[in-house]
C-alpha positions in Angstrom: -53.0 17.7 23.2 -56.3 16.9 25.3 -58.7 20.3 25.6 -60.6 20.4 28.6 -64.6 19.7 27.7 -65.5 23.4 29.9 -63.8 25.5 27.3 -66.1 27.6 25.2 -66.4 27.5 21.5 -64.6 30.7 21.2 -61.9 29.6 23.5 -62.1 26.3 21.9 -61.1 27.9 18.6 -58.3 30.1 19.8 -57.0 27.1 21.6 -56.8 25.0 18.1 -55.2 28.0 16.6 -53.1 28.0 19.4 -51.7 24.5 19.0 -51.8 24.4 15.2 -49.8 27.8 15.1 -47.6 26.3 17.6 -47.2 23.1 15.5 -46.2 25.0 12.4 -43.7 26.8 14.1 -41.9 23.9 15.5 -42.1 22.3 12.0 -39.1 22.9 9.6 -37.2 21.4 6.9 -36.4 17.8 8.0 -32.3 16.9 8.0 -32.9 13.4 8.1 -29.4 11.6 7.8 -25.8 12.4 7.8 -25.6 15.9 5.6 -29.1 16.3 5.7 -31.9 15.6 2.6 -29.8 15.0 -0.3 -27.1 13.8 1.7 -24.6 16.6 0.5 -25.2 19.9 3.0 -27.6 21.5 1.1 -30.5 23.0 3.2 -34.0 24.6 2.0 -34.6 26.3 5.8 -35.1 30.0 6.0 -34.1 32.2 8.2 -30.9 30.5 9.5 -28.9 32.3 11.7 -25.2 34.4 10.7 -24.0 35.3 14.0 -23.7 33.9 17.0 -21.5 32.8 20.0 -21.7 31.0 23.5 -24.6 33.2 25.0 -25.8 35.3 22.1 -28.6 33.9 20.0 -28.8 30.4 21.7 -32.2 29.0 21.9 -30.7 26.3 24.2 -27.5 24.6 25.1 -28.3 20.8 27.3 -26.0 18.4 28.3 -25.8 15.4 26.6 -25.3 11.8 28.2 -22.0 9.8 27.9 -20.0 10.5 24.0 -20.2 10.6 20.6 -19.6 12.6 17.9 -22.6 11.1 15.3 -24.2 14.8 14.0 -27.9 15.4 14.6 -30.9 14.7 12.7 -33.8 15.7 12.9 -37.2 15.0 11.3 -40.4 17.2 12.5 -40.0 18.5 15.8 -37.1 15.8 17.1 -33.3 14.9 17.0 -31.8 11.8 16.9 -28.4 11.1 17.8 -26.3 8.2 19.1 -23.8 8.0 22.5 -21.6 5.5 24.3 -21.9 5.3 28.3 -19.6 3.7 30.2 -20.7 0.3 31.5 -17.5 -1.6 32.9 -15.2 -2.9 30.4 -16.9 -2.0 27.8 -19.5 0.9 26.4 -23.1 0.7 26.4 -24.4 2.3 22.8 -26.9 4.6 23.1 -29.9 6.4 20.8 -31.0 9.0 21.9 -34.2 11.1 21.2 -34.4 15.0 22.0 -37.4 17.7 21.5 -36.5 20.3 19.0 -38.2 23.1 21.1 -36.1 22.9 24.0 -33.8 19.8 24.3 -35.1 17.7 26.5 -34.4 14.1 26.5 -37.9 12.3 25.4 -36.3 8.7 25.7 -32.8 7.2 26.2 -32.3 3.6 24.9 -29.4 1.0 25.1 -29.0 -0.4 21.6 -26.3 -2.6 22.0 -23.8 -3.4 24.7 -20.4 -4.1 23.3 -18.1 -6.9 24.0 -15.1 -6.3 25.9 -12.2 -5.6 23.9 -14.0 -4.6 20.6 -13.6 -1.0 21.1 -9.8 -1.0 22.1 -8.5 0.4 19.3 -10.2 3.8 18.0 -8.7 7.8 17.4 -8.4 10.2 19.6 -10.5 12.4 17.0 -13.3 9.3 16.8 -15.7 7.8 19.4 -17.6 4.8 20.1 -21.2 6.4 18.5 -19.6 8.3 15.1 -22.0 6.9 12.9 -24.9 9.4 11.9 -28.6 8.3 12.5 -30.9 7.6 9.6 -34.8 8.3 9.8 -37.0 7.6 7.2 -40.6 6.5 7.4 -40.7 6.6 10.8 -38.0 4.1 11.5 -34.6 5.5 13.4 -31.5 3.7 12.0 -28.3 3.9 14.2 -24.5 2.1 13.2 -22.1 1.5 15.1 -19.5 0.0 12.9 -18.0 -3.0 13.8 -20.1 -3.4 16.6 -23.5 -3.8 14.9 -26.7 -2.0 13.9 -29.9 -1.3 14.8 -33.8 0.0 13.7 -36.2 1.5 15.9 -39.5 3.2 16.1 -39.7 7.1 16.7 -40.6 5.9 20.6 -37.1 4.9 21.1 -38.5 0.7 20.9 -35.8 -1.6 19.0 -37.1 -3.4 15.7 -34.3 -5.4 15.2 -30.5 -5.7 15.5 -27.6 -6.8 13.6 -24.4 -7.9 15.2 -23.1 -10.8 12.4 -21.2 -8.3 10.4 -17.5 -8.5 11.9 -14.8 -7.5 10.5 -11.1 -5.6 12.5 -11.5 -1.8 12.8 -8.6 0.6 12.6 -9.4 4.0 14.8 -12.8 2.5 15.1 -16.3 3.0 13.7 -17.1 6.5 11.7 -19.2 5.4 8.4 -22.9 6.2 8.5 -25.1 4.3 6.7 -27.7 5.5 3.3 -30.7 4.2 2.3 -31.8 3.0 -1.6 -35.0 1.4 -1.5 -35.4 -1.2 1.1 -32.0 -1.8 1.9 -29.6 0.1 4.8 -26.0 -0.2 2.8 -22.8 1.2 4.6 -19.0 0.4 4.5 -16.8 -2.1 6.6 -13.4 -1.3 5.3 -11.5 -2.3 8.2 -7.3 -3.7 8.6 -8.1 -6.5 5.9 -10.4 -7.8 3.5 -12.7 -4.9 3.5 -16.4 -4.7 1.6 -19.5 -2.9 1.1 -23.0 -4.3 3.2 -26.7 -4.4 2.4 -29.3 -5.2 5.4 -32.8 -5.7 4.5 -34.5 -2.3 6.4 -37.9 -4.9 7.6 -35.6 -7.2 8.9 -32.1 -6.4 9.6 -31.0 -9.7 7.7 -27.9 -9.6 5.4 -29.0 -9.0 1.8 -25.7 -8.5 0.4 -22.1 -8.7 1.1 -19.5 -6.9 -1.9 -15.7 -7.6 -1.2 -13.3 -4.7 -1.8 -10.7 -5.6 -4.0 -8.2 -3.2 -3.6 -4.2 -3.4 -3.7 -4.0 -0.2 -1.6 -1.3 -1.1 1.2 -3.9 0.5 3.9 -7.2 -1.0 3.8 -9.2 0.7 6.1 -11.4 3.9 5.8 -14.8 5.7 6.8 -16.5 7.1 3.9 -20.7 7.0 3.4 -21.9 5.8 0.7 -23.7 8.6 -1.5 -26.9 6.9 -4.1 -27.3 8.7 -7.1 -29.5 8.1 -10.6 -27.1 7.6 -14.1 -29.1 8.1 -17.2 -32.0 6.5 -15.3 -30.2 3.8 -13.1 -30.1 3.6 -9.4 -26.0 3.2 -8.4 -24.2 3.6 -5.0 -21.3 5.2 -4.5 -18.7 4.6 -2.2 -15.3 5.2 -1.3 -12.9 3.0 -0.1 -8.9 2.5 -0.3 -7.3 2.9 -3.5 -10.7 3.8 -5.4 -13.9 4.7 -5.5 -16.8 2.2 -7.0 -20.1 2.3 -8.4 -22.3 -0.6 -7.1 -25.6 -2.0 -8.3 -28.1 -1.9 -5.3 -29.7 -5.1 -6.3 -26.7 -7.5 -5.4 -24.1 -5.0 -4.7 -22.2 -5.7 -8.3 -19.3 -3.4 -8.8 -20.3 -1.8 -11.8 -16.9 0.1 -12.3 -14.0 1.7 -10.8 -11.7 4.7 -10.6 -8.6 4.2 -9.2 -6.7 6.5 -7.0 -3.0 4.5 -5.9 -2.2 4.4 -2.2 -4.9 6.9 -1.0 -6.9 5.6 2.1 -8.6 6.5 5.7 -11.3 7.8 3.0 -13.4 9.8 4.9 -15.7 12.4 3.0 -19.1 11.8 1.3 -19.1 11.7 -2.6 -20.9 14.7 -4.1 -22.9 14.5 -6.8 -23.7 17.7 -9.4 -23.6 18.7 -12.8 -23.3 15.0 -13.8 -19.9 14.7 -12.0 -19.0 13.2 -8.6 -16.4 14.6 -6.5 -14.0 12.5 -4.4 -11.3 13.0 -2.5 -8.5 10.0 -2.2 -7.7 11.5 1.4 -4.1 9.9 3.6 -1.5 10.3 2.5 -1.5 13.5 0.3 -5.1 13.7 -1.2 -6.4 14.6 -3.7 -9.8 15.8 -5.1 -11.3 14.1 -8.2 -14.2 15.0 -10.6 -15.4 11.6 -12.1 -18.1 11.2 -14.6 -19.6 8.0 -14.1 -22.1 8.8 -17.3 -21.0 5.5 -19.3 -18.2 4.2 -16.7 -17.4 0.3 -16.5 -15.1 -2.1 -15.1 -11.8 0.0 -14.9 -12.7 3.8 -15.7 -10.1 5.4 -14.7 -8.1 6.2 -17.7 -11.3 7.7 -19.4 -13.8 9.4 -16.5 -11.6 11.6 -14.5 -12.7 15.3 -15.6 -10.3 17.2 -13.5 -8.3 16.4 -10.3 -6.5 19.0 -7.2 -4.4 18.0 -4.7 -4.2 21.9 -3.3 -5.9 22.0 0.0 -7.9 18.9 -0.5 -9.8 17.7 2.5 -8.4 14.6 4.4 -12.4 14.4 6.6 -14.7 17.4 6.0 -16.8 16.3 3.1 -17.3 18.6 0.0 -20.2 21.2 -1.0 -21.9 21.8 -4.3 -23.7 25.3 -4.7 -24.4 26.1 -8.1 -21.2 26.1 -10.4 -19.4 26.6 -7.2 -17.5 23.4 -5.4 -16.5 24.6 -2.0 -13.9 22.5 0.3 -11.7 23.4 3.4 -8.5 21.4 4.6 -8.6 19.7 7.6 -5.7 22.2 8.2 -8.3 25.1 7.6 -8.0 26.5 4.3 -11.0 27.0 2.2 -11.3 27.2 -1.8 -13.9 27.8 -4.4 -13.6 25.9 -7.6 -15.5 26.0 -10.5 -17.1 22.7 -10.4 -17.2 21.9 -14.4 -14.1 22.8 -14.7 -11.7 22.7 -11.7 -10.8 26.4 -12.6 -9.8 28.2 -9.0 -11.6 31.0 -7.8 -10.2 32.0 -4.2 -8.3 30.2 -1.6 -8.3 31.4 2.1 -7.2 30.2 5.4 -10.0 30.0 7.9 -8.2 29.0 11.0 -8.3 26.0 13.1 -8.2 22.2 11.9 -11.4 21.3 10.5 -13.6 17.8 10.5 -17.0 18.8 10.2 -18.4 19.1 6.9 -19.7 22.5 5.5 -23.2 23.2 5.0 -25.1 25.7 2.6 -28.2 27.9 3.4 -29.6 31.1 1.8 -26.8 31.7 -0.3 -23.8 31.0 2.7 -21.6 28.7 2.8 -21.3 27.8 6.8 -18.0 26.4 8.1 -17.3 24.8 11.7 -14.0 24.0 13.0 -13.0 21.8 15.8 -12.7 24.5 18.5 -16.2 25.7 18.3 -15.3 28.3 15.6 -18.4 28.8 12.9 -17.3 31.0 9.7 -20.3 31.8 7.7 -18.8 32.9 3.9 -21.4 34.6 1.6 -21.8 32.1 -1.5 -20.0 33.1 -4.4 -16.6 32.9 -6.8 -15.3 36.0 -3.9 -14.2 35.4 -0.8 -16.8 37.3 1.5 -16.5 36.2 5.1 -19.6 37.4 6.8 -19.7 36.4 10.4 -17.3 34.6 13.0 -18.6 32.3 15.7 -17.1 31.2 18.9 -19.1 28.4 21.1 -15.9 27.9 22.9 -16.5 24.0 22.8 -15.1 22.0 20.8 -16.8 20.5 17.9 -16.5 17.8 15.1 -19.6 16.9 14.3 -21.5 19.0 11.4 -24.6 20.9 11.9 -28.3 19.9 11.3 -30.2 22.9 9.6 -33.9 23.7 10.3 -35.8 27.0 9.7 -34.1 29.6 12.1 -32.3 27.0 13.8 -28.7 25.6 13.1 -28.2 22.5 15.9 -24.6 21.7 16.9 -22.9 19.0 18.8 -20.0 19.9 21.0 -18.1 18.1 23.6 -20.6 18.3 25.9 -23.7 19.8 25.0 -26.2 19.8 21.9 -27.0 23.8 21.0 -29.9 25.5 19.1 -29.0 28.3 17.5 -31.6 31.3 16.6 -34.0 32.8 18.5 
């Protein structure tokens, strides 16, 4: 901001207080990639709201250009998203680059422009922009599946692209990508011969390519990778058809396996607590898995699987870790609490609606969004304590970003703040 020279020194110091007050309050926890810091919904923010709907405690509601259904991030006072617009035959893919405060569109930029007929085939639940954004060190990272990737600089100028990576999409793109060190890694399980890819962050260039072998009829699914430390060493996770593997980051070497039959479309994160990831096997009758990966190689599934459920286990929203609670919901709306060591059951409940987004945790709730704009906020806990139901009346898949006294929500239509 640029003070005018005629201000006196007492209005010169309210006017920095001003500003610096000003930039405090715009400042907030920073939910920088799909699920936020960690990567598995849990937030530090204060002051989130419990109860809303479409006109009560909405800072703002703006309209947002063309589709997607990529979630927000955000990182200091902006959000980062992705979108489609039409452009003839095929879309136009989109990052986009909004103010915090009050929504407004601080730049627009065409990414990529894809090539006629690569988008033909994608679900009615998915778009052409599903892929979560990425922002770390001041670069923006945006995927678009099949159709390439991209890095740019927080004033919406592309770095580099990468559309070499092919490979045959079923329902499209949906996979966002993770970080560990200098590398962007992110899934391409498409129809056939599907694998795991490594792009050098500096560059965009192809650092690693890890085929899937998998004898899983179905070869295709969505799931992001999750990176996590095991007794000192850097692995990623990540989900595909028939199992889930643990891969070394240097050269993408599967380091071992855990094998879950037929189960594909994988769609949830891994979560990673109490030394145990959870996984679920998703189409056609999942099933949720606690793994240990403390000691796992080659084929560990006979030896590493703690506990397993196949009751109400999520086919898309991703899991959430809050203390010894795990916490899921169906994509057919029923929520549990589990004891995560153990896989003991401490409430089932049916929510209501059908359910993709992935729940969130703040301040001890447990906050739940289903695809017709209905929030549930649950207090959390081993009982079932619903404290506050939320219509926005517009339909939403995407999960929420989470800031101090802000929850941010894409819909159909429109990105909302919500708080005062």
């Amino acid at each position: 901001m640029r003070l005018p020279c005629s201000l006196s020194p007492r209005r010169l110091i309210r006017a920095l207080v001003f500003v610096t007050a000003g930039s405090i309050a715009a400042a907030g926890p920073d939910w920088p990639e799909f699920r936020g810091p960690t990567g598995q919904g849990l937030a530090t923010a204060k002051d989130v709201p419990v109860q809303w709907d479409a006109t009560t405690n909405v800072r703002w509601k703006v309209p947002l250009p063309g589709e997607g259904w990529s979630s927000p991030v955000l990182v200091g006072d902006k959000l980062f998203l992705t979108t489609a617009e039409k452009a003839g035959p095929a879309p136009s893919l989109h990052a986009l680059c909004l103010a915090a405060a009050d929504g407004r569109i601080l730049w627009n930029t065409e990414v990529l422009r894809a090539e006629a007929g690569a988008t033909k085939e994608f679900h009615q639940k998915n778009s052409h922009a599903s892929p979560t954004p990425l922002v770390r060190d001041g670069v923006v990272y945006v995927h678009f599946g099949h159709m390439g990737t991209a890095a740019l600089d927080l004033n919406g100028q592309v770095l580099w692209r990468q559309t070499g990576i092919t490979y045959s999409p079923v329902h499209g793109n949906g996979a966002s990508p993770a970080l560990v060190g200098d590398l962007l890694v992110f899934s391409c399980d498409g129809k056939a011969e599907p694998f795991l890819a490594a792009l050098d962050t500096k560059t965009g260039t192809v650092r690693w390519k890890t085929p899937r072998q998998t004898t899983a009829k179905s070869k295709f699914s969505f799931a992001t990778p999750l990176v996590i430390e095991v007794d000192g060493v850097t692995q990623i996770i990540s989900p595909g058809s028939g199992f889930v593997g643990g891969y070394d980051p240097q050269d993408g070497r599967e380091l071992w396996r855990v094998r879950y039959g037929e189960g594909y479309s994988v769609i949830p994160r891994p979560v990673y607590a109490h030394g145990l990831l959870f996984v679920s096997s998703c189409f056609n009758r999942p099933v949720l898995y606690a793994i240990n990966p403390r000691g796992a190689a080659g084929d560990a599934t006979a030896d590493h699987i703690v506990w397993s459920n196949p009751k109400g286990a999520p086919n898309t929203p991703s899991t959430l870790v809050v203390g010894d609670e795990l916490y899921e919901v169906s994509d057919g709306g029923i929520a549990s609490c589990f004891d995560a060591r153990t896989g003991v059951l401490h409430w089932t409940e049916r929510l209501g609606g059908d359910f993709s987004a992935s729940p969130v945790h703040a301040e001890g709730r447990v906050y739940f969004q289903n695809e017709a704009g209905v929030g549930f906020v649950l207090k959390a806990g081993k009982t079932y304590e619903l404290l506050a139901t939320n219509d926005l009346g517009e339909r939403t898949l995407a999960s929420p970003a989470v800031t101090d006294g802000a929850l941010f929500l894409r819909a159909k239509g429109h990105l909302w703040r919500i708080g005062k």
